[in-house]
Steps between C-alpha positions, in 0.01 A plus 500: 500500500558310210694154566619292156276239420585122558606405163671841429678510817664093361542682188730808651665282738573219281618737200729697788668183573558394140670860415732470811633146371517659151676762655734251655556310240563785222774642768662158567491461108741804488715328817455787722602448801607848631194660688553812377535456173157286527339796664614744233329335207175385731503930580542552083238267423263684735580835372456357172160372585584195419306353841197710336240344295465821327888560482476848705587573860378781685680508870206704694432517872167696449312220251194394617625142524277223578500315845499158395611319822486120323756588277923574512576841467764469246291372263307861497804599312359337177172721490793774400502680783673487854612632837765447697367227663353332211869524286771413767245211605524395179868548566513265731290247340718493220878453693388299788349233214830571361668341809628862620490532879268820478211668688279773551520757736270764615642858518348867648656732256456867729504833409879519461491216302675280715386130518440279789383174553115488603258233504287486179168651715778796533670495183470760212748301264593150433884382369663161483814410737757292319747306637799349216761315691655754762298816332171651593316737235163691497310474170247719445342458110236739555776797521767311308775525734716232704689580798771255656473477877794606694448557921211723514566666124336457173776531248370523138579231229528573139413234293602424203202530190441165360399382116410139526308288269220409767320812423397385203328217725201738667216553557439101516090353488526485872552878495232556300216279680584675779505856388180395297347361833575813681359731247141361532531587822600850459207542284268364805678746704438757228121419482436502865509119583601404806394145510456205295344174543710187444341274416645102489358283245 
């Protein structure tokens, strides 16, 4: 199994941190404060693949990702491609840095398609609870939907679309190491490596 190397493993999880405070600091620019509103342009950027160094996104559960276990899943989003676990990770990155009160939780979507809490050994899907003063919300990114938590329902939110000037702002150099970073691993992947020396001088 590959495993990122010591200096590109810094290199990821130093350039994750710096897009998160970008992030942060880009949103508080604009004085948002309402945590929906934040999530809706954090879910346009994505679509827009502006968290891609290539500026695409491809939402795929069948890729054949890399297992790179020294390195935050969110930040496989910037290869260009993601699951559900990678994207509402990501998510969650992205509002709890953003001083939301937000988490992940592990769902086992069934055959009826009804959800239910599982562990993540159990899960088959990944959202992000959100609590905003006396609300709770599901977000899910990967299937573009938010539901507001009432009892045991799920009642759907419609959001409203959202044209703000931060999208002009991605994908930032931290975006791009990273998605750089990941791609020379993909080609390892793609030429049969499954190990690399690292080597500290």
């Amino acid at each position: 199994m590959l495993y990122l190397t010591e200096n590109d493993r810094l290199i990821i999880n130093n350039c994750y941190h710096n897009f998160l405070l970008s992030i942060k600091e880009n949103l508080q620019i604009d004085c948002l404060k309402n945590s929906l509103d934040c999530y809706t342009i954090i879910v346009k950027l994505l679509k827009d693949g502006r968290f891609s160094f290539n500026s695409e996104i491809k939402y795929s559960s069948s890729f054949n990702y890399l297992n790179l276990s020294n390195m935050p899943d969110g930040a496989q989003v910037m290869y260009g491609v993601g699951c559900c676990r990678h994207i509402n990770l990501l998510i969650n990155d992205i509002m709890k840095t953003l001083g939301f009160n937000s988490n992940l939780l592990y769902v086992k979507v069934n055959e009826t398609n009804t959800w239910h809490r599982a562990t993540p050994l159990t899960a088959n899907h990944v959202v992000v609870t959100l609590k905003d003063n006396e609300d709770d919300f599901l977000l899910d990114a990967y299937n573009n939907c938010v539901f507001r938590i009432v009892g045991s329902n799920l009642d759907y939110v419609n959001l409203e679309n959202c044209d703000n000037q931060l999208m002009t702002k991605y994908p930032d150099d931290n975006v791009k190491k990273i998605g750089l970073t990941l791609k020379k691993y993909y080609k390892l992947q793609e030429l049969g490596v499954d190990y690399i020396y690292d080597y500290d001088y």
